[in-house]
N, CA, C and O of each residue as an XYZ file, in Angstrom:
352
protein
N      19.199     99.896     22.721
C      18.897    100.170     24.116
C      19.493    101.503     24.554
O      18.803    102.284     25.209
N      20.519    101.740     24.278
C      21.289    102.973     24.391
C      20.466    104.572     24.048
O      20.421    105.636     24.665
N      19.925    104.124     22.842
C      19.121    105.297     22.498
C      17.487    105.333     23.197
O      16.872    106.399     23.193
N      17.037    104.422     23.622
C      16.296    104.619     24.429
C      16.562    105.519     25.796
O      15.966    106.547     26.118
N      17.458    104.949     26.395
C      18.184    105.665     27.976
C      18.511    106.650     27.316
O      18.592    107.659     28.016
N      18.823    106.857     25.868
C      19.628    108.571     25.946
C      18.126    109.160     25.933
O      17.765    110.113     26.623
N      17.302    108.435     25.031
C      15.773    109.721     24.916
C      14.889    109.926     25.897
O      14.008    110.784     25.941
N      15.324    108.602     27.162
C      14.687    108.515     28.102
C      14.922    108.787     29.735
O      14.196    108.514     30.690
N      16.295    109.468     29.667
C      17.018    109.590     30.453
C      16.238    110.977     31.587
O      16.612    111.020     32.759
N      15.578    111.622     31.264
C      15.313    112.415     32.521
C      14.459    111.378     33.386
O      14.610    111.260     34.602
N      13.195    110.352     32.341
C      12.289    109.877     33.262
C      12.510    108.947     34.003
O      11.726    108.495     34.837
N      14.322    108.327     33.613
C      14.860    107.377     34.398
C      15.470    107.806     35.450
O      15.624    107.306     36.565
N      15.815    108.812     34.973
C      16.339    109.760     36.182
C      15.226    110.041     37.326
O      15.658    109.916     38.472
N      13.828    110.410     37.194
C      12.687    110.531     37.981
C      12.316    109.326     38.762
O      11.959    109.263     39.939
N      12.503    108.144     37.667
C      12.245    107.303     38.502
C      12.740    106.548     39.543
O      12.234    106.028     40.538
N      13.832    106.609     39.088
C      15.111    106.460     39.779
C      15.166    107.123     41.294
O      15.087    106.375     42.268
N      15.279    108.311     41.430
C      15.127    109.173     42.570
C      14.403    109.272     43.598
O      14.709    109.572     44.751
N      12.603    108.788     42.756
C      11.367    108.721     43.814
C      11.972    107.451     44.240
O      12.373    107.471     45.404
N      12.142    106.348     43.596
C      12.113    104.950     43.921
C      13.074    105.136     45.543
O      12.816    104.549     46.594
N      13.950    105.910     45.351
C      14.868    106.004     46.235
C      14.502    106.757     47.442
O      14.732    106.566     48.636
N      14.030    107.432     46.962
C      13.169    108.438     48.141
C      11.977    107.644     48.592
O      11.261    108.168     49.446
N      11.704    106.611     48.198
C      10.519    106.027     48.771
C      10.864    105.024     49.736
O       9.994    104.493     50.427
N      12.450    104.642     49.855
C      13.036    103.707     50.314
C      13.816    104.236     51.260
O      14.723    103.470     51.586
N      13.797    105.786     52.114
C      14.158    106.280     52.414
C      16.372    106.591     52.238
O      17.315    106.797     53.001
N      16.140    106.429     50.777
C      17.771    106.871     50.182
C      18.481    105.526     49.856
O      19.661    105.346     49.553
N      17.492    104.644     49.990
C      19.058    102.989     50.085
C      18.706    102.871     48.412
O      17.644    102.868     47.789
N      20.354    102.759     47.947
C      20.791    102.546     46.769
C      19.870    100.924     45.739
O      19.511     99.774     45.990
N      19.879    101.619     44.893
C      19.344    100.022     43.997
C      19.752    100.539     42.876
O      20.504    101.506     42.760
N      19.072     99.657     41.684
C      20.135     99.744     40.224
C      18.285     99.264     39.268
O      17.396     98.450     39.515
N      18.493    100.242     38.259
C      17.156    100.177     37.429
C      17.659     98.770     36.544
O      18.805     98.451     36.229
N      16.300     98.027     36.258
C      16.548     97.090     35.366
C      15.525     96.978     34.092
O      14.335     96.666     34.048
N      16.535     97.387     32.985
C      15.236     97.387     31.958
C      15.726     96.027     31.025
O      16.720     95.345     30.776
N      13.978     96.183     30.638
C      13.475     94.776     29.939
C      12.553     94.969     28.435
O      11.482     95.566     28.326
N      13.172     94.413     27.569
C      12.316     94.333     26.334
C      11.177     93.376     26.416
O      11.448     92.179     26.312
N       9.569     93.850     26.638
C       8.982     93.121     26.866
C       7.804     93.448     25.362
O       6.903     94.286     25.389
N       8.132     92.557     24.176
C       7.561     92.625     22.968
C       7.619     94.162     22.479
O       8.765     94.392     22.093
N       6.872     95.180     22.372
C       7.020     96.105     21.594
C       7.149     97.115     22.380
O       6.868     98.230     21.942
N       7.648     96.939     23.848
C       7.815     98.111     24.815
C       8.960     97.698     25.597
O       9.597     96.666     25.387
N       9.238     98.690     26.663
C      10.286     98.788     27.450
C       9.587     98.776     29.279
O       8.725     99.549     29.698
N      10.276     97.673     30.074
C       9.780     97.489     31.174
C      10.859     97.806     32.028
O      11.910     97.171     31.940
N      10.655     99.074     33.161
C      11.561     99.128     34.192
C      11.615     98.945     35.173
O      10.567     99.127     35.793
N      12.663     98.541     35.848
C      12.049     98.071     37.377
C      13.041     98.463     37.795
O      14.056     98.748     37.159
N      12.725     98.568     39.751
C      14.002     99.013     40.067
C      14.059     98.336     41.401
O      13.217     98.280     42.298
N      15.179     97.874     41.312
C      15.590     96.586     42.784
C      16.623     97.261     43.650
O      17.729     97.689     43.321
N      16.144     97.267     44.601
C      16.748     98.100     45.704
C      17.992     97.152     46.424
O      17.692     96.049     45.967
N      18.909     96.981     47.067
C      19.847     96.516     47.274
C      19.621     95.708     48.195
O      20.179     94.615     48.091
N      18.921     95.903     49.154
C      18.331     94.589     50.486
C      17.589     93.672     49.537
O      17.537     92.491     49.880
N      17.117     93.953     48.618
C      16.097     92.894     47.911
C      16.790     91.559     47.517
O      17.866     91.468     46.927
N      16.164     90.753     47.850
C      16.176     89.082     47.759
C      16.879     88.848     46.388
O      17.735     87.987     46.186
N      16.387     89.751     45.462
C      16.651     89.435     44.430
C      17.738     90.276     43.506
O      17.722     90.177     42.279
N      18.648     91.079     44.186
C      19.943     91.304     43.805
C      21.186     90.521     44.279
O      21.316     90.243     45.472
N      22.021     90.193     43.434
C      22.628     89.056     43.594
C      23.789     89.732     44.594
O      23.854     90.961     44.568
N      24.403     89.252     45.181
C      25.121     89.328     46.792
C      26.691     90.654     45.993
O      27.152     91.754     46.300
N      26.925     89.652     44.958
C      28.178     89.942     43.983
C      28.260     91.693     43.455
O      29.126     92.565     43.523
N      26.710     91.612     42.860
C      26.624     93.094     42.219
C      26.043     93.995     43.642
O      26.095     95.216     43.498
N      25.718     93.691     44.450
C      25.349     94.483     45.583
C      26.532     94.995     45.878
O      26.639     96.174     46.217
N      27.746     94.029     45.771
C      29.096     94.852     46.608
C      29.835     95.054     45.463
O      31.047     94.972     45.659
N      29.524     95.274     44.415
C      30.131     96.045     43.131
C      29.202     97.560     43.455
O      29.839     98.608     43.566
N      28.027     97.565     43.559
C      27.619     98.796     43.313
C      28.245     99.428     44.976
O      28.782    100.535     44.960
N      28.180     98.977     45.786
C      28.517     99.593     46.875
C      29.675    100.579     45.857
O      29.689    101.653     45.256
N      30.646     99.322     46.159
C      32.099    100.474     45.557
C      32.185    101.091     44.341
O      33.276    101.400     43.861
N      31.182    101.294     43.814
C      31.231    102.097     42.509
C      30.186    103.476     42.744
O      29.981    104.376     41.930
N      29.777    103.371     43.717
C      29.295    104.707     44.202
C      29.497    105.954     44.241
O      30.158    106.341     43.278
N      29.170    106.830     45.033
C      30.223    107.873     45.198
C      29.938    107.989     47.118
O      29.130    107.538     47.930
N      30.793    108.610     47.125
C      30.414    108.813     48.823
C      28.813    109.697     49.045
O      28.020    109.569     49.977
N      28.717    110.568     47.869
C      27.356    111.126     48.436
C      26.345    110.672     48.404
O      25.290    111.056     48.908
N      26.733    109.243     47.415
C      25.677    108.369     46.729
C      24.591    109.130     45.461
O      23.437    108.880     45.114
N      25.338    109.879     45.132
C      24.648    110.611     43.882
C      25.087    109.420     42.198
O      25.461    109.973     41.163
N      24.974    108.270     42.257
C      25.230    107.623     41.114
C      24.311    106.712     40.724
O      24.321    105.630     41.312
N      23.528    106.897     39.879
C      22.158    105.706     38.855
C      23.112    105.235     38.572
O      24.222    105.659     38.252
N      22.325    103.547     38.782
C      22.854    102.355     38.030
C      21.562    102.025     37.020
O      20.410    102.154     37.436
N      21.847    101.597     35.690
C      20.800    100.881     35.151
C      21.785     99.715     34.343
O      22.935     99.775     33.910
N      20.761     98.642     34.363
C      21.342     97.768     33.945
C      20.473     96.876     32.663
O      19.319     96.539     32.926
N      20.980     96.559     31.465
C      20.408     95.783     30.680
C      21.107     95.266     29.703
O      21.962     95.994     29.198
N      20.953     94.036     29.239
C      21.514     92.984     28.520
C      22.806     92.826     29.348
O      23.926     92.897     28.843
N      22.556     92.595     30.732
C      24.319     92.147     31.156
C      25.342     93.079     31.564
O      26.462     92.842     32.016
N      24.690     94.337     31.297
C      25.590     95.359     31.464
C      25.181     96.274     32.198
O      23.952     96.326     32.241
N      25.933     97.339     33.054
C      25.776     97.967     34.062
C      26.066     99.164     33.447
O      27.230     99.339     33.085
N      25.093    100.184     33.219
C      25.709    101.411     33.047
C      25.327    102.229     34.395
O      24.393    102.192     35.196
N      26.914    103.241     34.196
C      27.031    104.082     35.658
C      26.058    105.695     35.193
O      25.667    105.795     34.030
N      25.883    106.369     35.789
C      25.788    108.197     35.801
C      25.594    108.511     37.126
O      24.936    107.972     38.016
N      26.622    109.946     37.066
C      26.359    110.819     38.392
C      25.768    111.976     37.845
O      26.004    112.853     37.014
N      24.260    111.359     39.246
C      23.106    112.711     38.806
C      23.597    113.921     39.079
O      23.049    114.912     38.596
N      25.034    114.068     40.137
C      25.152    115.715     40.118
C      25.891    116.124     39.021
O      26.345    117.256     39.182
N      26.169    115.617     37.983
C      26.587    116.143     36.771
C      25.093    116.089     35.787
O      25.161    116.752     34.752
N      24.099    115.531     35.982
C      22.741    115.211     34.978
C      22.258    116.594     35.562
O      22.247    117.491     34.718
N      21.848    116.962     36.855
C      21.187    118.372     37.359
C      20.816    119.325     36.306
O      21.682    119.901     35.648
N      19.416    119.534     36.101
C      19.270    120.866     35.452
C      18.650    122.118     35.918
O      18.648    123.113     35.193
């Protein structure tokens, strides 16, 4: 999974950003899924029904104040990045 997000990391980064910009800036956390011979991403925005109450106020405080930090999450695990260090 790792080497996927590393080879796939700008378009998660893209997606990531519109998703956010479409939501006018409110934080969510990408969730990828092995679905048979591909990779499924989704991305759940933090008001959504379906982020659990617990990781909503983990990601709060793992933020940054400018809110420049992707969450993606898979197999259980939360990985962090701050896009103003990804910038090209």
């Amino acid at each position: 999974m790792e080497n996927f997000i590393e080879r796939e990391f700008d378009n998660l980064m893209k997606i990531y950003i519109q998703e956010r910009m479409n939501r006018h800036g409110e934080m969510g956390i990408l969730y990828l899924f092995q679905l048979e011979d591909k990779m499924d991403v989704r991305f759940i925005p933090v008001s959504s029904e379906l982020m659990d109450p617990r990781l909503r106020e983990d990601l709060s405080k793992m933020n940054t104040p400018s809110g420049s930090n992707m969450f993606i999450c898979y197999d259980n695990k939360i990985m962090t990045y701050d896009l103003q260090k990804h910038k090209k």
